[in-house]
C-alpha positions as CSV (number, residue, x, y, z in Angstrom):
1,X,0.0,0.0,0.0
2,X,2.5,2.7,0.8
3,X,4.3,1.7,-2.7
4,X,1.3,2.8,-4.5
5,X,0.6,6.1,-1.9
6,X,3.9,7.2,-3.0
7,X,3.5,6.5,-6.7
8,X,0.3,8.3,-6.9
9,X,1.9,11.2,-5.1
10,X,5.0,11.2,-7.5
11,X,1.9,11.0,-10.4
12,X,0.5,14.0,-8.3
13,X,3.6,16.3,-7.7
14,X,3.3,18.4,-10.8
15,X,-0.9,19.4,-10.7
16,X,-0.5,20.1,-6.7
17,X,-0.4,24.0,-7.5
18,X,-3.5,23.5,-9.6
19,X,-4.8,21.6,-6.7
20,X,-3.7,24.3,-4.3
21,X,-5.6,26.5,-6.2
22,X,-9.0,24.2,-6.8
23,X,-9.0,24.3,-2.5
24,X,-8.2,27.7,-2.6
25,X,-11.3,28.4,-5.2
26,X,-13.8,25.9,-2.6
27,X,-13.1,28.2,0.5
28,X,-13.7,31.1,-1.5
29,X,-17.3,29.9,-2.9
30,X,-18.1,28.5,0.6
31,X,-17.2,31.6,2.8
32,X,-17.5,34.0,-0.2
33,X,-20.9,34.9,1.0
34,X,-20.1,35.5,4.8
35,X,-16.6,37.7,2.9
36,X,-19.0,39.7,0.9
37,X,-21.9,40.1,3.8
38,X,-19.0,41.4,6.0
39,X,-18.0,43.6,3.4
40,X,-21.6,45.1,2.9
41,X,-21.8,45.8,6.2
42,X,-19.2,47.9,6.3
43,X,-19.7,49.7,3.4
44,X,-23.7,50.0,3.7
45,X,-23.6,53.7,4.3
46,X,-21.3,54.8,1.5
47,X,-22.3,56.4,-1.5
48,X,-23.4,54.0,-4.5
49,X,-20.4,54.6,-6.6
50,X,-18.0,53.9,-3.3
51,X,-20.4,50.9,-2.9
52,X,-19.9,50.0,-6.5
53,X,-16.4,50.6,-6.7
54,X,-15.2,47.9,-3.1
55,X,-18.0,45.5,-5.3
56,X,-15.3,45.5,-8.2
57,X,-12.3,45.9,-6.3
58,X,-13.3,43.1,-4.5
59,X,-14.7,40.8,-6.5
60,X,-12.8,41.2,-9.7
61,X,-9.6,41.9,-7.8
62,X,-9.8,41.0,-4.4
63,X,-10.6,37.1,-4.8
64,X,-8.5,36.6,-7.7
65,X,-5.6,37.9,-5.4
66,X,-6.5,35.5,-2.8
67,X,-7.0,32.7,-5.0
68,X,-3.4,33.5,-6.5
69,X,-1.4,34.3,-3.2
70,X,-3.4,31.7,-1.0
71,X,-3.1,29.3,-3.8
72,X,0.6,29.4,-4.2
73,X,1.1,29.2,-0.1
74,X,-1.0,26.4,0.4
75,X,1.4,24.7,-3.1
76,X,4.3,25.2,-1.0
77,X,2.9,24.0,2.2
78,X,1.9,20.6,0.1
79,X,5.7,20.3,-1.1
80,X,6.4,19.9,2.4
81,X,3.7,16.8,3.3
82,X,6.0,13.4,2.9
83,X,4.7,11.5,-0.3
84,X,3.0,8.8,1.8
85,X,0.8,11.2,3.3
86,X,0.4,13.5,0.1
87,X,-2.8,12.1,-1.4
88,X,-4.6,10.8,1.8
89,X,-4.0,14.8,3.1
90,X,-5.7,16.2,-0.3
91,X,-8.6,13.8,-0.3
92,X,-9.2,14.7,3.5
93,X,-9.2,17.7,2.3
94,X,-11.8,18.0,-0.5
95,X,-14.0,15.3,1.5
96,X,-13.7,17.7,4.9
97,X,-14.5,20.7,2.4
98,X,-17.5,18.5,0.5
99,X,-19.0,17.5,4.1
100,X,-18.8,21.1,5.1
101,X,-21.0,21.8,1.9
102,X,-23.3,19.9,2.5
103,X,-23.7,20.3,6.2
104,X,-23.9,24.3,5.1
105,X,-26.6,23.6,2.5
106,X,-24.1,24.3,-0.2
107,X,-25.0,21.2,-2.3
C-alpha cells in the first residue's frame, strides 16, 4: 500500500499547485458569501459609486488575489507533506471541504 501512496503522489507532484488553487477556489465559494456580507456591512452607508467601486475591487480583484497568493502558499505547504501522506491529506481535504457543503446547504 505505501508503494502505491507514493506512486500516486510522484503522479501527483506536478498538478499540486493547480490543486492548491481548486481548494483555494472551494473556500472562497463557501465563505464568499459571509466575505462579501461582511464587506456590505461595512460599506452600507457609503455612497453607491464607493459601494460599486469595493464591489469591483473586491470581486474582480480581491478574490482573484487571494485565489493566487493563497493558492501558491497552500502549493508550498503541500511540497512539504512526505509523499506517503500526500494524497490521503488532499482527499481529506476536499471530503472535509465536501461535508462542510453539504452540512452548510451548499450542495
Amino acid at each position: 500500500m505505501e508503494a502505491i501512496l507514493i506512486d500516486m503522489a510522484h503522479w501527483f507532484r506536478p498538478y499540486q499547485s493547480q490543486c492548491a488553487m481548486a481548494i483555494i477556489a472551494t473556500l472562497l465559494v463557501l465563505f464568499g458569501g459571509e466575505i462579501s456580507q461582511a464587506i456590505r456591512q461595512l460599506i452600507k452607508n457609503q455612497h453607491i459609486i464607493v459601494r460599486t467601486l469595493v464591489f469591483v475591487l473586491v470581486c474582480a480583484f480581491g478574490y482573484g488575489a487571494l485565489t493566487i497568493w493563497l493558492g501558491q502558499m497552500l502549493a508550498v505547504g503541500l511540497t512539504k507533506i512526505h509523499d506517503l501522506y500526500l494524497i490521503p491529506s488532499v482527499a481529506a481535504i476536499f471530503v472535509g471541504l465536501g461535508l462542510y457543503a453539504q452540512k452548510q446547504r451548499h450542495i
